[in-house]
C-alpha positions in Angstrom: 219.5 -72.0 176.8 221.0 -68.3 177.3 223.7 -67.5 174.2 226.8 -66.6 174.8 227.1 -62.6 175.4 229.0 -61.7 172.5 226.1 -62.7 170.2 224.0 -60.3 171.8 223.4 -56.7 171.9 222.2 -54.3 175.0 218.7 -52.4 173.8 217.5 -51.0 176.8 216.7 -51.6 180.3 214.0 -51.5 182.6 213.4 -48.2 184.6 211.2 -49.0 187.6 207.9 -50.5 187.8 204.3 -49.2 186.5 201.0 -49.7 188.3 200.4 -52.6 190.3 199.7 -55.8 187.9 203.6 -56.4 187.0 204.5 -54.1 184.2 207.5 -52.0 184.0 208.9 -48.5 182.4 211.3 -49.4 179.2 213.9 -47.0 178.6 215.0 -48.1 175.1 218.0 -47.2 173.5 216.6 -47.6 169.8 215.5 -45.5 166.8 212.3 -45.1 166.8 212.2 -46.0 170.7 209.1 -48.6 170.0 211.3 -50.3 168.2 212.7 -52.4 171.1 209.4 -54.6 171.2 210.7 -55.5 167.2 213.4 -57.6 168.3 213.7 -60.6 170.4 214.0 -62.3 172.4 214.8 -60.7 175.3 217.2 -61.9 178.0 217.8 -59.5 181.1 220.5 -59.3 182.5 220.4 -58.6 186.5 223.7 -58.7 188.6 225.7 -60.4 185.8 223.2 -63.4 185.0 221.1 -63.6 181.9 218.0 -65.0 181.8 215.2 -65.4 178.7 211.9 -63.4 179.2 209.0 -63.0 176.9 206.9 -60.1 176.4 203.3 -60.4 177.4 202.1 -57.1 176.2 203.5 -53.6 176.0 202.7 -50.1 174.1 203.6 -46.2 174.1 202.6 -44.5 177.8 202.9 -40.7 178.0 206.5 -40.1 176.7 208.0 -43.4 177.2 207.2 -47.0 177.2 205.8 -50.1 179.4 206.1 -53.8 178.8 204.3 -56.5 180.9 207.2 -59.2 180.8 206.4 -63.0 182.1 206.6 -64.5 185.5 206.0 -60.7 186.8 202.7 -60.8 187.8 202.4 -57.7 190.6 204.4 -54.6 191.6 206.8 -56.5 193.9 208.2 -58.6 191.0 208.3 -55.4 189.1 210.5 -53.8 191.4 213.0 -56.0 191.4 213.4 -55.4 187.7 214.8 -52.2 188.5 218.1 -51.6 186.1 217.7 -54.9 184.4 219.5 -54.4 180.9 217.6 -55.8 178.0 219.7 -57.6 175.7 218.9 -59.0 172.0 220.3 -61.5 169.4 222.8 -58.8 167.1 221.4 -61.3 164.4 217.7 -59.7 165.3 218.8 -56.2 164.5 219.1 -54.5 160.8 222.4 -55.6 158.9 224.8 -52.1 159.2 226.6 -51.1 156.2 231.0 -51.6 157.0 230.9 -47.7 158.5 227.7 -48.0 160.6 227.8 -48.6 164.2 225.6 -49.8 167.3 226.0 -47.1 170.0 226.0 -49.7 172.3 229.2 -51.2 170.5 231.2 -48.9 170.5 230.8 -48.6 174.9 234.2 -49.9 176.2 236.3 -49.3 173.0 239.5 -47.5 173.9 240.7 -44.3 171.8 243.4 -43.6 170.4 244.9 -40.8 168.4 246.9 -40.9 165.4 249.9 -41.1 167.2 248.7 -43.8 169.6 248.2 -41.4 172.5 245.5 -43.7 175.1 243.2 -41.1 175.8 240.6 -43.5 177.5 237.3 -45.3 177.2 233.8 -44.8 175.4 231.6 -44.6 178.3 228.5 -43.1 176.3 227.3 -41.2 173.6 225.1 -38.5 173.1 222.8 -37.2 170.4 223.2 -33.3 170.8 221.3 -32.3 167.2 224.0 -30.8 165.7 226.4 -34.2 165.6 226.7 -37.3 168.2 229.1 -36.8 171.1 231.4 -40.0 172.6 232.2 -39.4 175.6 235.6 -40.6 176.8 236.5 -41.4 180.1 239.9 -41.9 181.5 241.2 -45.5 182.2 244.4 -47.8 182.7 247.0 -46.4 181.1 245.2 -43.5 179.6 247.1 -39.6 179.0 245.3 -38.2 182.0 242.2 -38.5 183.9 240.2 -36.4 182.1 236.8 -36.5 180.7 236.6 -35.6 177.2 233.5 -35.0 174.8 234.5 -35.6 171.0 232.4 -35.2 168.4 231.4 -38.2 166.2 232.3 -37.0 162.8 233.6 -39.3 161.0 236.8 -39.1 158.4 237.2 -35.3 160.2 237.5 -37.0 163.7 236.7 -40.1 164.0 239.5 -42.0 161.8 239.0 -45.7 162.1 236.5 -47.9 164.4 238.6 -51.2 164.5 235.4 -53.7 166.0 238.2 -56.8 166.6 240.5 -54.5 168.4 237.9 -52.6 170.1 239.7 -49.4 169.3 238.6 -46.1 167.7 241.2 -43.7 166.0 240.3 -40.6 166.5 242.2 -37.0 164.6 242.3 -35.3 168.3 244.9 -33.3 170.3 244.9 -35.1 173.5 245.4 -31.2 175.5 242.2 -30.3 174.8 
C-alpha cells in the first residue's frame, strides 16, 4: 500500500537510463549524495501516480550515481523511468532541530515580507558557497512577476518558516 503523500518526502529522481541491463542515472538531492540509497523505501512517482520500488543494487559511477531498481530488467524499461521523482518516508530521514529545514519542504511555500507583501513562490534553492539562495517565482496574487533570488540567511532575512501555513517571512524590500 502507497502512503499518503504528505508523509513522504521527494529525494531525488531518476535522470535517464545507464547501459543496457535496466539501471538508471540518480540525481539525488541529499547530503552526502549516496545518501539516497540510506533511506527507503522508495516510491516513484511518474505522471502523478506513486508506486513502491525496491532497490536491487546501486553504487557511485563517475560523478554521479546508478541504481538497478526492480521490474526494470533492460534499457527500454529504463527509459521510461526518465523524470521519475524518488520519494521517501519523512519518518526515514534524520530528525531536524525546530530551525532546520528539508530543501524539498520548503518548494511551494509562499513569501511574504514583514508587511505581508506576496512576493511569490519557492520554486528552488541553490547552494552558491557563500550562503543558500531561494529562488522565488511570481504566482497568484503575488507583487509582480518577477523572479527574485534571496539569500537564505536566517534571523537577517529569513524571518519565520511557518511549516502549517506553508509561508516564509522574509526581512526584504519587494523593489528589489
Amino acid at each position: 500500500m502507497v502512503p499518503d503523500r504528505e508523509s513522504l518526502i521527494q529525494v531525488g529522481h531518476v535522470h535517464t537510463a545507464y547501459g543496457i541491463k535496466g539501471w538508471v542515472w540518480v540525481m539525488s538531492r541529499t547530503d552526502p549524495i549516496a545518501n539516497i540509497f540510506s533511506y527507503g523505501p522508495w516510491y516513484l512517482d511518474r505522471g502523478g501516480v506513486l508506486t513502491e520500488v525496491d532497490v536491487l543494487s546501486s553504487r557511485p559511477q563517475a560523478k554521479g550515481l546508478v541504481a538497478h531498481l526492480a521490474h526494470c530488467p533492460d534499457r527500454n524499461a529504463a527509459d521510461a523511468l526518465f523524470g521519475a521523482g524518488i520519494w521517501v518516508p519523512k519518518a526515514a530521514l534524520p530528525t531536524l532541530e525546530d530551525d532546520e529545514y528539508y530543501w524539498s519542504e520548503l518548494i511551494d511555500m509562499t513569501v511574504v515580507t514583514e508587511q505581508d507583501v506576496l512576493l511569490g513562490r519557492i520554486h528552488a534553492m541553490m547552494e552558491t558557497g557563500a550562503n543558500d539562495v531561494i529562488v522565488v517565482r511570481a504566482c497568484e496574487g503575488s507583487l509582480d512577476d518577477q523572479e527574485r533570488l534571496l539569500p537564505w540567511l536566517p534571523g537577517r532575512v529569513v524571518r519565520f518558516v511557518d511549516r502549517n501555513q506553508r509561508r516564509v517571512r522574509v526581512d526584504w524590500d519587494p523593489t528589489f
